[in-house]
SEGU-69920 format. One record per atom (N, C-alpha, C): residue in one letter; atom name; y, z, x. Coordinates in Angstrom, 3 decimals, decimal comma, always signed. Last residue first. Layout:
<nodes>
NODE   r    a         yy         zz         xx
NODE   A   CA          Y          Z          X
...
</nodes>
This chain:
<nodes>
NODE   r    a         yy         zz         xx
NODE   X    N    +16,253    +21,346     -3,046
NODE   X   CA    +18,047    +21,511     -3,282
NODE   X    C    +18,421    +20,677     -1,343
NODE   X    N    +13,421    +20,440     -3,721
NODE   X   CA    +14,230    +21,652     -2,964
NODE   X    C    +15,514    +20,753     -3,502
NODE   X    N    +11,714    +19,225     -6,848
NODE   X   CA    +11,997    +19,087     -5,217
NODE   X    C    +13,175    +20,411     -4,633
NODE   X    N    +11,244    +19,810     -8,767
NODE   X   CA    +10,735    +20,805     -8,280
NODE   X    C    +11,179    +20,625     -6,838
NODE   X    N    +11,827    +17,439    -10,423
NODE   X   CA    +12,607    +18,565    -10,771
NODE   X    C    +12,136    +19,652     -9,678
NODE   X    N     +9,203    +15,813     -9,848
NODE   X   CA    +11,103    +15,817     -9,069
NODE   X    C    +11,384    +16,388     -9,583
NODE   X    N     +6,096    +17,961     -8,918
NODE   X   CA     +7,357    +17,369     -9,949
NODE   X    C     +9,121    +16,404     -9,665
NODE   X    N     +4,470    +17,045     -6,054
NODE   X   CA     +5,112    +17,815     -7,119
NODE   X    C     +5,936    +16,985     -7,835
NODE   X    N     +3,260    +15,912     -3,617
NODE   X   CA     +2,788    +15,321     -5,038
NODE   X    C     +3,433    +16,438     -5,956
NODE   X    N     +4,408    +15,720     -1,354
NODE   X   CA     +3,597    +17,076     -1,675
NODE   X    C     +2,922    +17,321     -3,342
NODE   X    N     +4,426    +13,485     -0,284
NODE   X   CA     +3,453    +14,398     +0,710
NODE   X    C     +3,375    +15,765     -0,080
NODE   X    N     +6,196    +12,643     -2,066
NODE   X   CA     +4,696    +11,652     -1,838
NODE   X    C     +4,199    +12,749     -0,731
NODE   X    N     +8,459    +14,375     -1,977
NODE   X   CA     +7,447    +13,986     -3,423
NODE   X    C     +6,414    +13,374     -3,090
NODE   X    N     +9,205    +13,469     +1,072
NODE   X   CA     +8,593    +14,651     +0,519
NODE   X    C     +8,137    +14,819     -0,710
NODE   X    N     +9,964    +11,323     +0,417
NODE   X   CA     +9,115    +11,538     +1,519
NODE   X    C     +8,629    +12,783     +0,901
NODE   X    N    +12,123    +11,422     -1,379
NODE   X   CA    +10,770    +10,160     -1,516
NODE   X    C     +9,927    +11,100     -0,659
NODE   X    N    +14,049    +12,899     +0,261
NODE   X   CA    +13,356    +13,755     -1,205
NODE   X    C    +12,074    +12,780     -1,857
NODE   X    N    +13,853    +11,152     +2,352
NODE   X   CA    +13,588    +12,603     +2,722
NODE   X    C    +12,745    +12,912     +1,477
NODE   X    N    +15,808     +9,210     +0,835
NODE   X   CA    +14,278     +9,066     +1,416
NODE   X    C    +13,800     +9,816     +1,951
NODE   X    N    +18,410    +11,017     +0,123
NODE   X   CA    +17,360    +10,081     -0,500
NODE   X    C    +16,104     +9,894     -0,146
NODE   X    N    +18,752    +11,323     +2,888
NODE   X   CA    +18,736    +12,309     +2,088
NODE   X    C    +18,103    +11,886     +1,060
NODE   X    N    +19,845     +8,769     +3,624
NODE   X   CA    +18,700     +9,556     +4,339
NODE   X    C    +18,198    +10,600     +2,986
NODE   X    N    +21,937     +8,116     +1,765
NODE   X   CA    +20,200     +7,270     +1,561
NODE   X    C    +19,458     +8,095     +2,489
NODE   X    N    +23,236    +11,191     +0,975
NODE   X   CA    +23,209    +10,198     +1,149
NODE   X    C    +21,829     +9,095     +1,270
NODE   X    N    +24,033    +12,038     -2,232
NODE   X   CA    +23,285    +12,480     -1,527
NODE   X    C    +23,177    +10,618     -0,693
NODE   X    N    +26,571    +11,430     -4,459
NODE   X   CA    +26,452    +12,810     -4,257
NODE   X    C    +25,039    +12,869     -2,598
NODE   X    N    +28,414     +8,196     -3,653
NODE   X   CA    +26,887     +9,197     -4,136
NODE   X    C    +26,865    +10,465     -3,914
NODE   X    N    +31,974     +7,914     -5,353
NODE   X   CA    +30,604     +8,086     -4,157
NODE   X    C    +29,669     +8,808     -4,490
NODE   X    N    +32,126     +5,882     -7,947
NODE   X   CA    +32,371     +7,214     -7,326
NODE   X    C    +31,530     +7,160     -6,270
NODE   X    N    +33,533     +2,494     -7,578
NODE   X   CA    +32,338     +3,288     -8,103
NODE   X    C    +32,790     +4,577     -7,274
NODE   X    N    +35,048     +0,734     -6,304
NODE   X   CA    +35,809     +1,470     -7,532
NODE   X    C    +33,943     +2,342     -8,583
NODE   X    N    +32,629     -1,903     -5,425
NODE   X   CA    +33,914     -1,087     -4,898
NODE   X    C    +34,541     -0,739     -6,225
NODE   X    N    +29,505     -1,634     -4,744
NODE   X   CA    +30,523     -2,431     -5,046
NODE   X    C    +31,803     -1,757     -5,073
NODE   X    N    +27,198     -1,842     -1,509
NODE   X   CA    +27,910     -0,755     -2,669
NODE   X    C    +29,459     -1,433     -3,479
NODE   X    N    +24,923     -4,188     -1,034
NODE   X   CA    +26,378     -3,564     -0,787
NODE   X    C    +27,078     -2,987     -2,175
NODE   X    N    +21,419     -3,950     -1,624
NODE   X   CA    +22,969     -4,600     -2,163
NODE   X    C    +23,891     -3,746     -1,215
NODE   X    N    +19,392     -3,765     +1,250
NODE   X   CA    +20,109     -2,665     -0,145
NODE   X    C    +21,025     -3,368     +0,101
NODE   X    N    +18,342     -4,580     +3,498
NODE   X   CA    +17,430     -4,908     +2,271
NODE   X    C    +18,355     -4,157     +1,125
NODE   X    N    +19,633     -4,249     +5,805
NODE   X   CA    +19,871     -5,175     +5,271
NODE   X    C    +19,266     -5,551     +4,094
NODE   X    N    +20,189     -1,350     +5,673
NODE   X   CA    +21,733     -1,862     +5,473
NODE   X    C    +20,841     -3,407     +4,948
NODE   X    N    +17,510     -0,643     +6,050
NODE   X   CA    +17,936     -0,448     +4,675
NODE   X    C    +19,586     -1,252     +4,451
NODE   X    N    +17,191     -1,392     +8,972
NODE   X   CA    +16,414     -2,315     +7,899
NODE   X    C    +17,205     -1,706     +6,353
NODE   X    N    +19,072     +0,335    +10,302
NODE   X   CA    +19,330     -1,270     +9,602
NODE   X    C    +18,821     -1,793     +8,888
NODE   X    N    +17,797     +3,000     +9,187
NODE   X   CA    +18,956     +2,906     +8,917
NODE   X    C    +19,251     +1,506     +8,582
NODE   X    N    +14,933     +3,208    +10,588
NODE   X   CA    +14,950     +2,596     +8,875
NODE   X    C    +16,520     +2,221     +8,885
NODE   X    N    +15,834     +4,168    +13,514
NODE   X   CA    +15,459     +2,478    +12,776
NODE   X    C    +15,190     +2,152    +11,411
NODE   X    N    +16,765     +6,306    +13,321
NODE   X   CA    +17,596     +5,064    +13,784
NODE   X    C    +17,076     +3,910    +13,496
NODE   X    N    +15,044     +7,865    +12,102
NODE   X   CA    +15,793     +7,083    +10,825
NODE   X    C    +17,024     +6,323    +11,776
NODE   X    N    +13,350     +8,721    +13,848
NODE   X   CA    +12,814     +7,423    +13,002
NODE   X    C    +14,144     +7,168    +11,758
NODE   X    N    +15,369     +9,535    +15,388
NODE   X   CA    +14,796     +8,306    +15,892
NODE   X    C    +13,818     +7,599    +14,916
NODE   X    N    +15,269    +12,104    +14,012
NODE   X   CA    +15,995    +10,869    +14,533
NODE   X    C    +16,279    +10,195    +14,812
NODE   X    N    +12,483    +12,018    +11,370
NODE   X   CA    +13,635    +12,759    +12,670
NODE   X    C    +14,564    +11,487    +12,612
NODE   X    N    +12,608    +12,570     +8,034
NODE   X   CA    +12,793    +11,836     +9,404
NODE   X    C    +13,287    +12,286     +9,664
NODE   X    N    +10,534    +15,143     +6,172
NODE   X   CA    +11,605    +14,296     +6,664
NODE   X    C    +12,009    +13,264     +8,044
NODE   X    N     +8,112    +16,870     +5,808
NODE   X   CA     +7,892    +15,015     +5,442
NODE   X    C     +9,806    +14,322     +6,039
NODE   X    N     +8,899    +19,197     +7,185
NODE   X   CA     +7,970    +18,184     +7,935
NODE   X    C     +7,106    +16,779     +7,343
NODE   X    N    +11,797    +19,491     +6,405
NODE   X   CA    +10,846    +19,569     +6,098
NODE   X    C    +10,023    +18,846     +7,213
NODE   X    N    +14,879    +21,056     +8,410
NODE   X   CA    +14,225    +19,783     +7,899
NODE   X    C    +12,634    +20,268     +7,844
NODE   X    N    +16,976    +23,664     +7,702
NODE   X   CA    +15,757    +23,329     +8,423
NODE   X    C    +15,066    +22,164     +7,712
</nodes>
């Protein structure tokens, strides 16, 4: 169940390009990220709406 600081769907159809074009390209022979950039800016979103610790964020 998504938090109510996360993006719906339609708002992460549109951060999606703006982040392809403002974030380097991932260089090649690196491991893949454990969490993807949504998932990333969810756990932003939600530290700035609930002002806790990052160790405290959810899983």
């Amino acid at each position: 169940m998504p938090y109510c600081s996360s993006l719906t769907d339609s708002e992460w159809e549109i951060m999606e390009p703006i982040l392809h074009q403002i974030l380097p390209t991932k260089k090649q022979g690196r491991l893949p990220s454990n969490w993807t950039k949504r998932e990333i800016l969810d756990g932003i979103f939600y530290q700035l709406k609930n002002g806790c610790n990052w160790q405290d964020l959810p899983g």
